[in-house]
C-alpha positions as CSV (number, residue, x, y, z in Angstrom):
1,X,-61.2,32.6,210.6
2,X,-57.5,33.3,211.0
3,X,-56.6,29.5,209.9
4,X,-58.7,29.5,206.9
5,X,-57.2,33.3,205.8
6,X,-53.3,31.5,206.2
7,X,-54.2,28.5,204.6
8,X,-56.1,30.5,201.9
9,X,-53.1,32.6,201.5
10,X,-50.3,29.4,201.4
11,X,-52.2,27.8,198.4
12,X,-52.3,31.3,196.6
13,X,-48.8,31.6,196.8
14,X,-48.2,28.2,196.2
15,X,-50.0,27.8,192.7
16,X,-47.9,30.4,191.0
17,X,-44.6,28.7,192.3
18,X,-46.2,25.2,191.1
19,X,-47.1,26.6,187.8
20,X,-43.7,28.4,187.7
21,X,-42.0,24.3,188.1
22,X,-44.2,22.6,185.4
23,X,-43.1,25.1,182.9
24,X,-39.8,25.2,184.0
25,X,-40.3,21.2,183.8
26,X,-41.9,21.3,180.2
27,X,-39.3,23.7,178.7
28,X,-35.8,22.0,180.2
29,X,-37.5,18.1,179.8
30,X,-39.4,17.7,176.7
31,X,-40.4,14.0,177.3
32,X,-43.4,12.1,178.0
33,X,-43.8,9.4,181.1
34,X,-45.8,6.6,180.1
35,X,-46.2,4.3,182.5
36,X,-43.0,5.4,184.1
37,X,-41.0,4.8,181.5
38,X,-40.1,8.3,179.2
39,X,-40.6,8.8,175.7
40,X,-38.9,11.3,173.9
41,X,-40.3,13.7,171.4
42,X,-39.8,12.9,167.9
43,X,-39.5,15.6,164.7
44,X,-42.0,15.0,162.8
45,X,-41.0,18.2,160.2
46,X,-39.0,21.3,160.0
47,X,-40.6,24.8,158.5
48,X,-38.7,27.7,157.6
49,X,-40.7,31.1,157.3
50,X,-38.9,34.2,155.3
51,X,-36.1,32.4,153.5
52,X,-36.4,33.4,150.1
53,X,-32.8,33.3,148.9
54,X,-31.2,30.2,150.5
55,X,-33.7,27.1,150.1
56,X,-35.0,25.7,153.6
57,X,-33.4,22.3,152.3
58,X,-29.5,23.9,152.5
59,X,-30.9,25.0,155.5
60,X,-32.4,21.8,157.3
61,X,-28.7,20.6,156.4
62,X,-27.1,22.5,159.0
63,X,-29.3,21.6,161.6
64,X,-27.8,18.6,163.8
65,X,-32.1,18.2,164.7
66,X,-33.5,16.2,161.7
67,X,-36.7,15.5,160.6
68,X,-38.4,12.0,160.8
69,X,-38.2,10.1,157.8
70,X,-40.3,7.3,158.0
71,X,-42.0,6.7,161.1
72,X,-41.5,3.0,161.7
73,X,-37.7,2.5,160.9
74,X,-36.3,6.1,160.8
75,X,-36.5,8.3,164.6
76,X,-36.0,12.1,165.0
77,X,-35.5,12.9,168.7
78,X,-35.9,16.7,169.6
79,X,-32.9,17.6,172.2
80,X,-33.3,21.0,173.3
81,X,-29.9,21.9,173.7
82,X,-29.1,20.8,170.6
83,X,-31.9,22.7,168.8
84,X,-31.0,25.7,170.6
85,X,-27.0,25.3,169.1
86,X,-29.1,25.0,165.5
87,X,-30.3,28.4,166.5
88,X,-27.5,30.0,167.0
89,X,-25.7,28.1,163.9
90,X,-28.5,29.1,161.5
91,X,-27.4,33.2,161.9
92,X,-23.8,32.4,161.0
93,X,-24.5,30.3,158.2
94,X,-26.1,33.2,156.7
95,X,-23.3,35.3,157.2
96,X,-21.3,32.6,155.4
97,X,-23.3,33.2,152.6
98,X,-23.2,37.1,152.4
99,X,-26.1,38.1,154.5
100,X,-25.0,40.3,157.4
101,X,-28.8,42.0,158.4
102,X,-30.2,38.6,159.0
103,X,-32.1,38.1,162.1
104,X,-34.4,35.1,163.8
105,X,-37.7,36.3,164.4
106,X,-39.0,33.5,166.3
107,X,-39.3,29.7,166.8
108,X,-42.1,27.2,168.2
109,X,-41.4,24.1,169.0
110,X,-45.7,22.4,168.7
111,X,-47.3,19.4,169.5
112,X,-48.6,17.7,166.4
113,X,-50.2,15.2,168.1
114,X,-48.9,11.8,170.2
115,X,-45.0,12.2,170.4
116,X,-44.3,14.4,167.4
117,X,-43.8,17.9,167.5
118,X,-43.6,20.4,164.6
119,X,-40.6,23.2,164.3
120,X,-41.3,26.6,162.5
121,X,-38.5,29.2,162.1
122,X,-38.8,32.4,161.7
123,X,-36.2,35.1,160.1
124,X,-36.1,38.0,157.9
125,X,-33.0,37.7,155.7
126,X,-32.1,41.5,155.0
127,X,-30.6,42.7,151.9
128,X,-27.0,40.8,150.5
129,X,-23.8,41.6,150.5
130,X,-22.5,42.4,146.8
131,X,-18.9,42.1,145.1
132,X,-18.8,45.7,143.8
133,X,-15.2,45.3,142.4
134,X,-12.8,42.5,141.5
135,X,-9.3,43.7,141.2
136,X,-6.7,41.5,140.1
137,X,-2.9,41.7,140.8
138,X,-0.6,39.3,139.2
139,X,3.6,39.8,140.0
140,X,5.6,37.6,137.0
141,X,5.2,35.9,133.9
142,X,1.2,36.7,132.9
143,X,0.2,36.1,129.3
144,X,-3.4,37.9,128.5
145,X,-5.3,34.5,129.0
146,X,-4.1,34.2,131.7
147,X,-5.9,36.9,133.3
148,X,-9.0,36.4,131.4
149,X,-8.8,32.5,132.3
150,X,-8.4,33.2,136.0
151,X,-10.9,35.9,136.3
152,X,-13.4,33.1,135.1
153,X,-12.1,30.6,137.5
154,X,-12.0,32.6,141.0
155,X,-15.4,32.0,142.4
156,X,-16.0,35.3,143.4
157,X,-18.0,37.7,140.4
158,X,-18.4,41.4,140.4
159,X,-22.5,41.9,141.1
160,X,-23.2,38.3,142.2
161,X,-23.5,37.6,146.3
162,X,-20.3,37.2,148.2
163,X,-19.8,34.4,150.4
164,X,-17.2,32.9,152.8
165,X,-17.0,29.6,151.1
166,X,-16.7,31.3,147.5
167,X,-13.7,33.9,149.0
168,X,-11.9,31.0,150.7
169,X,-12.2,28.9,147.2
170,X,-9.9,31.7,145.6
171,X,-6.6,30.4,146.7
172,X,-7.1,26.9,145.7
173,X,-8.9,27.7,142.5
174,X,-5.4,30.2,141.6
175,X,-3.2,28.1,143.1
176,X,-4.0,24.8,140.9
177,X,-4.6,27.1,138.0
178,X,-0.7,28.5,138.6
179,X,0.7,25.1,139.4
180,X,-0.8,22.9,136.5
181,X,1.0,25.9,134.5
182,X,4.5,24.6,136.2
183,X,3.9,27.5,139.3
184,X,3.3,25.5,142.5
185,X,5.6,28.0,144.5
186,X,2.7,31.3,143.5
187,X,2.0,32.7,146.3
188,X,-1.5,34.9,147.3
189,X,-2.6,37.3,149.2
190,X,-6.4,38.4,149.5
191,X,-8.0,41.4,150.9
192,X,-11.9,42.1,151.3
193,X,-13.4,45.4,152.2
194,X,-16.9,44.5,153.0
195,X,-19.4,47.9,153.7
196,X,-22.4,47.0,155.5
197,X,-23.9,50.4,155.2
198,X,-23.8,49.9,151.7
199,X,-23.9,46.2,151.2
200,X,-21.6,46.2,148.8
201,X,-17.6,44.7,148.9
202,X,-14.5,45.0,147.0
203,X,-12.3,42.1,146.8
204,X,-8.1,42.3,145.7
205,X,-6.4,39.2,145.0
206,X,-2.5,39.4,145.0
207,X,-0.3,36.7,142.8
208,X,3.1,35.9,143.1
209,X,3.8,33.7,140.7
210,X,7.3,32.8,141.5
211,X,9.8,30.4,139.4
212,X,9.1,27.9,137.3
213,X,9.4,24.5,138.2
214,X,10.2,21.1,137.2
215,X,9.7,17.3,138.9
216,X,12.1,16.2,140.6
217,X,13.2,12.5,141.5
218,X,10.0,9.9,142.3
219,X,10.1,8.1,145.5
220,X,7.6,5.2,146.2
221,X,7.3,4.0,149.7
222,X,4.8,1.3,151.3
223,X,4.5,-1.2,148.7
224,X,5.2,-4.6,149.9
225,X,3.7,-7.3,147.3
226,X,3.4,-4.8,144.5
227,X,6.6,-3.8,142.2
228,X,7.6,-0.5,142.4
229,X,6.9,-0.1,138.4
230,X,3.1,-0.9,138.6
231,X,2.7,2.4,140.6
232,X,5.6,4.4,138.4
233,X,3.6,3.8,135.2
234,X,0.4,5.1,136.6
235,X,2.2,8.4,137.5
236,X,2.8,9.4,133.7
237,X,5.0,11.8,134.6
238,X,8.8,11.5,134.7
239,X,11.5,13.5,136.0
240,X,12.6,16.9,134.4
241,X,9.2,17.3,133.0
242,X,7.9,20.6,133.3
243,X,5.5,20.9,137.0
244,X,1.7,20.0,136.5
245,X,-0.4,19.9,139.3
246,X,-3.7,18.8,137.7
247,X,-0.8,15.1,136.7
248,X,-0.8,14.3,140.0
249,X,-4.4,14.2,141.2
250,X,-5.0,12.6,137.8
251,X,-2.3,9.7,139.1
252,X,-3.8,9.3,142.2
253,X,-6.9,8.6,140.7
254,X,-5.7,5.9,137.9
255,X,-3.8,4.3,141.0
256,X,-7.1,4.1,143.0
257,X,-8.6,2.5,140.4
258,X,-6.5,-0.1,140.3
259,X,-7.9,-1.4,143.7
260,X,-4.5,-2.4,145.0
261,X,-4.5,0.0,147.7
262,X,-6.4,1.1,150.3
263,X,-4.4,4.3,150.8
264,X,-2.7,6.8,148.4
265,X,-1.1,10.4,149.2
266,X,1.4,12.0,146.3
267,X,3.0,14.9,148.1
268,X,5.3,17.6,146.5
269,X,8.4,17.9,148.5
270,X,10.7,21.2,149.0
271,X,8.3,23.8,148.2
272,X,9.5,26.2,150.5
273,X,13.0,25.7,149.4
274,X,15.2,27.5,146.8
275,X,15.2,24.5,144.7
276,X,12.9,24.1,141.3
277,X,13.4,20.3,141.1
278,X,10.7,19.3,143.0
279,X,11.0,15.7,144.3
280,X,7.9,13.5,144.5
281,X,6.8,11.2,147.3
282,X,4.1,8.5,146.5
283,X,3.0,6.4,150.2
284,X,0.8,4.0,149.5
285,X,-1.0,1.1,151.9
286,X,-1.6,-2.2,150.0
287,X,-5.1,-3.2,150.3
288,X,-6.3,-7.1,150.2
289,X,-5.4,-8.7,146.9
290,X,-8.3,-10.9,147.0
291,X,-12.1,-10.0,147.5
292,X,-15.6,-12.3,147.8
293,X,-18.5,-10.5,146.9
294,X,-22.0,-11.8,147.2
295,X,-25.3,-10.2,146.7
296,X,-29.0,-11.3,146.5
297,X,-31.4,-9.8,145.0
298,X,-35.4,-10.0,143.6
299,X,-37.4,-8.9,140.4
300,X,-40.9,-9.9,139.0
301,X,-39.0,-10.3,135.4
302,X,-35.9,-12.4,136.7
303,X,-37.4,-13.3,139.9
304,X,-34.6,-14.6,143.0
305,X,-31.1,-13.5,141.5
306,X,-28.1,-14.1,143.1
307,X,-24.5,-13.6,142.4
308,X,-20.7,-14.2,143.6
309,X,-17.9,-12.6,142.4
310,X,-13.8,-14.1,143.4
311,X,-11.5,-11.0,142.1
312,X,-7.6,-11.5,142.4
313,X,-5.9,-8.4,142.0
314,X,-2.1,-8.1,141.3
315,X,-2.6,-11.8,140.1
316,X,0.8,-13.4,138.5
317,X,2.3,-10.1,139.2
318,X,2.4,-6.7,137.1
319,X,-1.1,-5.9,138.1
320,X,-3.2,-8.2,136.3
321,X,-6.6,-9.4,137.1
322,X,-8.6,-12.2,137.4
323,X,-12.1,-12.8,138.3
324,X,-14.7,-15.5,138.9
325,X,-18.1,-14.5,138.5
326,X,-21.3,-16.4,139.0
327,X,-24.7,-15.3,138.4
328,X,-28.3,-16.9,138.8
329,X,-31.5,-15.9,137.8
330,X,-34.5,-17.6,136.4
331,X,-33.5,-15.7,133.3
332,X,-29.8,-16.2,133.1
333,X,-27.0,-19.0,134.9
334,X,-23.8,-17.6,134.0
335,X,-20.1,-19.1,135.5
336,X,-17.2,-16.4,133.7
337,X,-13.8,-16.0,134.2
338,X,-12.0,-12.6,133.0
339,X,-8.4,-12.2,132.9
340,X,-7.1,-8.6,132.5
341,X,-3.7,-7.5,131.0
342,X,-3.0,-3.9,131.7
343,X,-0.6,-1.7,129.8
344,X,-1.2,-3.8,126.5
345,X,0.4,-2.6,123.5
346,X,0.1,0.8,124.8
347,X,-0.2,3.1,128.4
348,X,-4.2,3.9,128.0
349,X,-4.4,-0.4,126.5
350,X,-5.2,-3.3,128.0
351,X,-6.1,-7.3,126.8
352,X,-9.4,-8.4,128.1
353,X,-9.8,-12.2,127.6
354,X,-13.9,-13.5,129.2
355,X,-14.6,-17.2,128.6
356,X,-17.6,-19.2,130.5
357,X,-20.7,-21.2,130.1
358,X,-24.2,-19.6,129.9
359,X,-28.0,-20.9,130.1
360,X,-30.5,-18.3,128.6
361,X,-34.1,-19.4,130.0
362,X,-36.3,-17.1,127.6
363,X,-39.9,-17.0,126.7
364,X,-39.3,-18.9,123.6
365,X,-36.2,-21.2,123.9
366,X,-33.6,-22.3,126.0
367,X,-29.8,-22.2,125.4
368,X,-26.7,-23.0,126.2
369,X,-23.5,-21.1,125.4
370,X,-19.8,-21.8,126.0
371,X,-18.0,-18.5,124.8
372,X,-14.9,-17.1,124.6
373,X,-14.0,-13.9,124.3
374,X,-10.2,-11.9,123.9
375,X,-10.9,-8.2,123.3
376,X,-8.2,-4.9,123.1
377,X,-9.5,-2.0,125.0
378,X,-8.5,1.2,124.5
379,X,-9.1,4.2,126.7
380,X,-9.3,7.5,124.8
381,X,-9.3,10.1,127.7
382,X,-11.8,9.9,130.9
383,X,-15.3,8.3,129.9
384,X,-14.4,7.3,126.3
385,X,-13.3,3.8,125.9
386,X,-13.8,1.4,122.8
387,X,-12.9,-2.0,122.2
388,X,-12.2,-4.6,119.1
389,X,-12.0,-8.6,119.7
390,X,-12.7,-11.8,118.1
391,X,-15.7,-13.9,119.3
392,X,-17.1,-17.7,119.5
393,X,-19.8,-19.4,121.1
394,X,-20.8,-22.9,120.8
395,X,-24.9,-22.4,121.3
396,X,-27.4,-25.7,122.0
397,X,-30.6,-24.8,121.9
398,X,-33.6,-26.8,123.2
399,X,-37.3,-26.2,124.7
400,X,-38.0,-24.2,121.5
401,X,-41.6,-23.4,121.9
402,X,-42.2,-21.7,118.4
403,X,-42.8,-23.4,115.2
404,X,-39.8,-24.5,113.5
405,X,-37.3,-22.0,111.2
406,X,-34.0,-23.5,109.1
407,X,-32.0,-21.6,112.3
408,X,-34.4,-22.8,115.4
409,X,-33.8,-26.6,115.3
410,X,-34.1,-27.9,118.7
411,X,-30.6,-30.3,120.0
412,X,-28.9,-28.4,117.3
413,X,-25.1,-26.8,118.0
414,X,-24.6,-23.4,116.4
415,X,-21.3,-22.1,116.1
416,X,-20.5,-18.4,115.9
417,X,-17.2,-16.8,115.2
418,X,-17.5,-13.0,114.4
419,X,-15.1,-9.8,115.1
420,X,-16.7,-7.6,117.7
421,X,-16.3,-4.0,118.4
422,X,-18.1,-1.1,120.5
423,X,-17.8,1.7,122.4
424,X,-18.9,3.5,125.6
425,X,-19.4,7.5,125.9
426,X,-20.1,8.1,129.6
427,X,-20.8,11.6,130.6
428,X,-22.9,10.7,133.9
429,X,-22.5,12.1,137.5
430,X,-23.6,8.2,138.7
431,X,-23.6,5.0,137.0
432,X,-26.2,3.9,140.0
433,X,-28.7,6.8,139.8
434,X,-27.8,9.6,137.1
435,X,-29.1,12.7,137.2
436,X,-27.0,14.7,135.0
437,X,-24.9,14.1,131.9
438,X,-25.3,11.1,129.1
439,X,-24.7,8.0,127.8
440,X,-23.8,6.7,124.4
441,X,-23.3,2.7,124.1
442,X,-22.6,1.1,120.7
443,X,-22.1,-2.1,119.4
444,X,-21.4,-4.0,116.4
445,X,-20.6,-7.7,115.4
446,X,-19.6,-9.4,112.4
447,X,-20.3,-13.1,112.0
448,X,-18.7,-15.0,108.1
449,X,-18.4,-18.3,107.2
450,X,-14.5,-17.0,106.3
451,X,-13.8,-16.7,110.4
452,X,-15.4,-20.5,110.3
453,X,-19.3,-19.4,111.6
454,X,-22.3,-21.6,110.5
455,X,-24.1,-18.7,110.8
456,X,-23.3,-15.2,108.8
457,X,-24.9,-12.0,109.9
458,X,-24.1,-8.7,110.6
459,X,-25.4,-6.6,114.4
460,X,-25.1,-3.3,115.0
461,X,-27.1,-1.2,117.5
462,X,-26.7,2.5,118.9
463,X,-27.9,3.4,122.6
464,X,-28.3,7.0,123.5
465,X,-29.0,8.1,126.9
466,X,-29.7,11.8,128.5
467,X,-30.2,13.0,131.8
468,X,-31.2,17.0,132.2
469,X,-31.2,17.8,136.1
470,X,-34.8,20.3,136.8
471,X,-33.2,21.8,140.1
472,X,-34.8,20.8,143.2
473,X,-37.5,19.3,141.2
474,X,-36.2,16.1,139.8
475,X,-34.4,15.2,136.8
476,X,-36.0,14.3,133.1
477,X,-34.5,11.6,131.5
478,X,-34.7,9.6,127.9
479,X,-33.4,7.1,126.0
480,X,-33.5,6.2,122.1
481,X,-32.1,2.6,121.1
482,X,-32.1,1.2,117.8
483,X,-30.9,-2.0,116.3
484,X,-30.2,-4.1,113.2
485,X,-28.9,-7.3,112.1
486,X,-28.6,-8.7,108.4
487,X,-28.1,-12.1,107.1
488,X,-25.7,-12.6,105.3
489,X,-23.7,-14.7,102.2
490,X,-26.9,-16.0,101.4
491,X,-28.5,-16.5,104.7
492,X,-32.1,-16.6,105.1
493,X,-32.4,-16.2,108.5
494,X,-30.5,-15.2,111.6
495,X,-30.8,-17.7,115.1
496,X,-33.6,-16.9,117.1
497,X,-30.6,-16.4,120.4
498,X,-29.1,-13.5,118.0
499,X,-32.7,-11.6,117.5
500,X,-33.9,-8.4,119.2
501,X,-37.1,-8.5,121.6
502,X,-38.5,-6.1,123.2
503,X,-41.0,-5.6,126.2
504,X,-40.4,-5.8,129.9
505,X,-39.1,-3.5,133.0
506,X,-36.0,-2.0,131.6
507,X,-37.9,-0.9,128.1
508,X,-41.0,-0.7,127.1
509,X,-42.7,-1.6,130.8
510,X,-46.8,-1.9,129.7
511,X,-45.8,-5.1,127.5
512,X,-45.0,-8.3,129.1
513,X,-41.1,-9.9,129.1
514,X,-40.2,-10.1,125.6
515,X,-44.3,-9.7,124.4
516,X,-43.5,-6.6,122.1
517,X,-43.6,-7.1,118.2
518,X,-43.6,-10.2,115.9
519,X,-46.0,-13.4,118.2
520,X,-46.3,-16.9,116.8
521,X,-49.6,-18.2,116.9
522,X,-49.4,-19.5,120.5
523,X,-48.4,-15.6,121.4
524,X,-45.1,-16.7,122.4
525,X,-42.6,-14.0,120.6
526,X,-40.6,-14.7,117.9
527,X,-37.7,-12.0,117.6
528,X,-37.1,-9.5,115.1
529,X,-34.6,-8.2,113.0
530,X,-34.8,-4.8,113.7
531,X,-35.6,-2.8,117.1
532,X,-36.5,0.8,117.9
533,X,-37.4,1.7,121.5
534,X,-37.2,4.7,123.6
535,X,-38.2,6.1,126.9
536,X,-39.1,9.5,128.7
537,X,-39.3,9.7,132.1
538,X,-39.9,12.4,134.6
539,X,-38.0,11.4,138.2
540,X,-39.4,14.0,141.0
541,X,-38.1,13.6,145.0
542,X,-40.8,12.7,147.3
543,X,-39.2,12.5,150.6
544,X,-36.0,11.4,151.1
545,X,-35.3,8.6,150.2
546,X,-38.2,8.0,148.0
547,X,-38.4,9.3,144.3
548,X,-41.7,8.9,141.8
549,X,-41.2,8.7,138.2
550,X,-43.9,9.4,135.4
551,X,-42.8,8.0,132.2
552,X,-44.1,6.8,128.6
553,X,-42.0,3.9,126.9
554,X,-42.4,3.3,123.2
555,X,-41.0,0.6,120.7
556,X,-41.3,-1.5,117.4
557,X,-40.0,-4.4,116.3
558,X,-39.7,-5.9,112.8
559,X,-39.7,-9.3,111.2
560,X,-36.9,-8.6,108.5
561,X,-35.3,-5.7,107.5
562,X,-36.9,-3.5,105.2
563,X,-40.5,-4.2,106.9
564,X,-40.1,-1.2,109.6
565,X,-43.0,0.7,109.8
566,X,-43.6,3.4,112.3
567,X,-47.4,2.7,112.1
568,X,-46.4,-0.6,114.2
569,X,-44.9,1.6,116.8
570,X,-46.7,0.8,120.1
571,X,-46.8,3.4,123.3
572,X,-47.2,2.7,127.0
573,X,-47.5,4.9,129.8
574,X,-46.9,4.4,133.9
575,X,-45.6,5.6,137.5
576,X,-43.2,4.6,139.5
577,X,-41.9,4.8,142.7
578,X,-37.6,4.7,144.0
579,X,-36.4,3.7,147.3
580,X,-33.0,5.2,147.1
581,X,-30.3,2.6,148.3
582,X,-26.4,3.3,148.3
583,X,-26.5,-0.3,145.6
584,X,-29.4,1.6,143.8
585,X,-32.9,2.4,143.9
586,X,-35.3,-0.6,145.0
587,X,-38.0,0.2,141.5
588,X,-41.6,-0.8,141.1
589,X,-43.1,0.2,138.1
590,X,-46.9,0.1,136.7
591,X,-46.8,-0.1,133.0
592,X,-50.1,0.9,130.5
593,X,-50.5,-0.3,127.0
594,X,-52.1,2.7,124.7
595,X,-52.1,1.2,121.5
596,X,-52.4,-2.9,122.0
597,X,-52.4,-5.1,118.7
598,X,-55.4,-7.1,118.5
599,X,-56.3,-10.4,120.5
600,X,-53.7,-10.3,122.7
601,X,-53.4,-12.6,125.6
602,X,-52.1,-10.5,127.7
603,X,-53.9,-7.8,130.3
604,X,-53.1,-4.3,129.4
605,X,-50.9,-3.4,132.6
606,X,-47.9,-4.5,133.8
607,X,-46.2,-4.3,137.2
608,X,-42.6,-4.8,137.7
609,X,-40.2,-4.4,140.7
610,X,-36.8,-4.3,140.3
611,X,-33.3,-3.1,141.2
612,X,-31.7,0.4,139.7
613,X,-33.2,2.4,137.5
614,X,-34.6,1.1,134.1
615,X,-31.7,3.1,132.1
């Protein structure tokens, strides 16, 4: 009786101490043994309950635990420690941003199901800290506009939230403000009186401004194989002038661009001497002169692409450019060189000479073009460039699969000469994947019998682009294109390699390559002489890094000019879906046809996939 009451009591006062261990064991080792071999917990997603001011994606940012993103090639691990540091980070990043009541609430860390866990947050943010007053204190030289234009540059506004980040942001926002005005010596001093009783702050901001100044002598160091004039020029500004801050960042980002170097810093010396001359020190590391580039690619238009690209940089001296470029495609064989002349004629000019051979393997034809190409470009100010050049081509055509024009004769050479223009308006926060800003392309060519062409028309065509950013949900996007080229001294018709077509995954995606407006009988197309296309499209984030896309396409062709009718105009609609890549997004598109013309041999949808977006 005795045995069984001890033994009775040992396993009562061993279950609570074995419980005790397996919680202790789940809380500090959230793992599973398998086998004997452990397998860590993976985060499947992140919730945030009570936010309603900061978004629970500026949030999730902070965290160094991440969610899963795709199960198969993307892994979350849940670390406790780690999580518990996000927990502790999460309360100053709201004081950061101007809360100072926020609390956590809670957290659970659940089981989802297999491996995967779920994290929900809990927190009450609490009321804001506002800016109550802005006072502004400026010591020297201060015209009126001055104090209007710097009251509208500080960060910090009287009513709005005040935040660390924003506070900090004063001093550099004044300080470039003073020093592109010739005052890089202005000196500040800031004071915030934050009340947390009544949530509300007042902020004082002190300016020096201190002399004016001047630059001083230019000293380039670190260039081995590139003169010492190649990085002066890009500078444009010389000793004596009158101080600008904003010059120099602009300089370091014309010498970046010239890809010589692989490292630039432009420091201002002395500014914490007596002195107003201020010298200049430019260090730069020489990158590779020379660069191979490959890259492979797929589409269901172009199918296999590839391409190669041999740049020399500095070439012959005085930073000139060559490149080799090869492309293949079942579309388009191309083998170009380019020689670039910087500094031609003028500082913002430069000669632009392209010459190569080109096969075009379209729908209807085949050709073959030698060209040559020398072109003056001129650069207006950042994102405006035009250009103006002369143009010839020697063009063979063969495997023409249409009936027979005065212009389409198969094994005939057709030689162009024509004066070339256009220009590019680029307002865009990406060239890869915009989402803000806009485009405007133009072009325009003039082929005559008086430059010694067998062929006289004139081409013009206008591109318009626009990308309006819808917060965190996605960006609309549109494009409107139109086209138009005119025979002319008595031409009759213009070659069918010169025509517009239309159809395919970059425009109107429910038609098939080039299957949009005038058909012969065999429903091969035939080329127009005047285009007008356009596209809408709705791009929404799905999970990162996938994007969807809704979008209607629309466009019209005509046989001559003069026979545009609207009534001709034919509409598609689709979805899409983005794999977001640093070269671009991977794109497969579904195309619909609303309006088909009659006995078409084509079905109504199209699919393509491609690489970057369609405009």
């Amino acid at each position: 009786m005795e045995y069984k009451f001890r033994a009775t009591a040992l396993v009562l006062l061993l279950v609570p101490l074995l419980w005790c261990g397996c919680v202790v064991a789940a809380e500090s080792d959230p793992s599973q043994v398998h086998g004997g071999k452990t397998k860590s917990l993976q985060v499947l997603k992140i919730s945030f309950r009570g936010n309603k001011s900061i978004a629970s994606s500026a949030l999730k940012k902070i965290l160094s635990t991440k969610e899963m993103k795709f199960r198969w090639f993307f892994k979350a691990p849940f670390d406790r420690k780690v999580f518990s540091e996000d927990l502790k980070r999460i309360p100053e990043f709201y004081v950061s941003q101007g809360f100072y009541h926020m609390r956590l609430l809670s957290h659970e860390v659940v089981r989802v199901g297999g491996n995967n866990v779920k994290i929900v947050i809990r927190l009450r943010e609490g009321p804001p800290m506002l800016v109550g007053g802005l006072v502004l204190k400026i010591d020297g030289p201060c015209p009126g506009k001055w104090r209007t234009e710097l009251l509208k540059l500080i960060p910090i506004k009287v009513d709005k939230r005040f935040t660390t980040p924003k506070y900090k942001d004063i001093e550099k926002f004044a300080g470039m403000f003073l020093a592109a005005r010739g005052y890089p010596k202005a000196k500040l001093a800031m004071r915030a009186i934050l009340n947390k009783a009544t949530n509300r702050g007042k902020v004082t901001v002190g300016i020096r401004v201190g002399p004016v100044c001047t630059f001083g002598p230019i000293r380039v160091e670190g260039n081995e194989s590139v003169a010492k004039h190649v990085v002066v020029r890009e500078l444009r500004f010389y000793p004596g002038e009158r101080f600008d801050g904003s010059k120099i960042e602009a300089a370091r980002q014309r010498l970046f661009a010239l890809d010589l170097f692989q490292f630039i810093d432009i420091s201002v010396e002395d500014l914490d001497k007596k002195t107003t001359a201020l010298p200049i020190r430019v260090l730069v590391k020489e990158a590779k002169k020379k660069t191979l580039r490959l890259g492979v690619g797929y589409g269901t238009q172009d199918q296999f692409r590839g391409l190669g690209q041999y740049e020399i940089r500095n070439f012959l001296g005085d930073g000139r450019r060559l490149q080799i470029n090869l492309k293949a495609s079942s579309i388009v064989q191309l083998l170009e060189a380019q020689f670039t002349q910087p500094y031609f004629l003028d500082s913002t000019g430069s000669l632009v000479v392209d010459g190569g051979v080109m096969r075009e393997s379209e729908v209807s034809f085949e050709n073959l073009k030698t060209y040559l190409q020398p072109r003056y470009q001129y650069k207006w100010f950042s994102g405006l460039s035009s250009y103006w050049g002369y143009n010839f081509e020697a063009n063979y055509l063969s495997n023409v699969v249409i009936p027979p024009s005065s212009t389409d004769q198969v094994h005939q050479a057709y030689f162009v000469s024509s004066l070339v223009s256009g220009t590019t308006w680029d307002r865009v926060d990406s060239i890869l994947n915009p989402s803000r800003g806009w485009r405007v392309l133009q072009y325009a060519e003039w082929a005559s019998s008086l430059l010694g062409s067998q062929v006289d028309y004139f081409k013009f065509s206008l591109d318009a682009r626009g990308y309006v950013p819808l917060s965190k949900y996605g960006t609309l996007a549109g494009k409107l294109k139109y086209g138009a080229i005119e025979p002319l001294e008595g031409s009759s018709d213009v070659p069918i390699f010169k025509r517009f077509f239309c159809g395919g995954a970059d425009d109107v995606r429910g038609y098939p390559y080039q299957k949009l407006g005038p058909l012969a009988p065999d429903g091969n197309p035939i080329g127009g002489m005047e285009l007008l296309e356009g596209s809408l499209e709705y791009r929404f984030p799905i999970r990162m890094p996938l994007e969807g896309a809704f979008f209607s396409d629309f466009g019209n062709i005509a046989p001559e000019i003069g026979s545009f009718s609207l009534s001709e105009t034919r509409y598609t609609v689709g979805v899409g879906v983005r794999y977001l890549t640093i070269v671009g997004p991977l794109r497969f598109d579904v195309g619909y046809e609303l309006n088909a013309p009659e006995h078409v041999s084509f079905a109504p949808y199209q699919f393509y996939f491609s690489i970057g977006q369609p405009f």
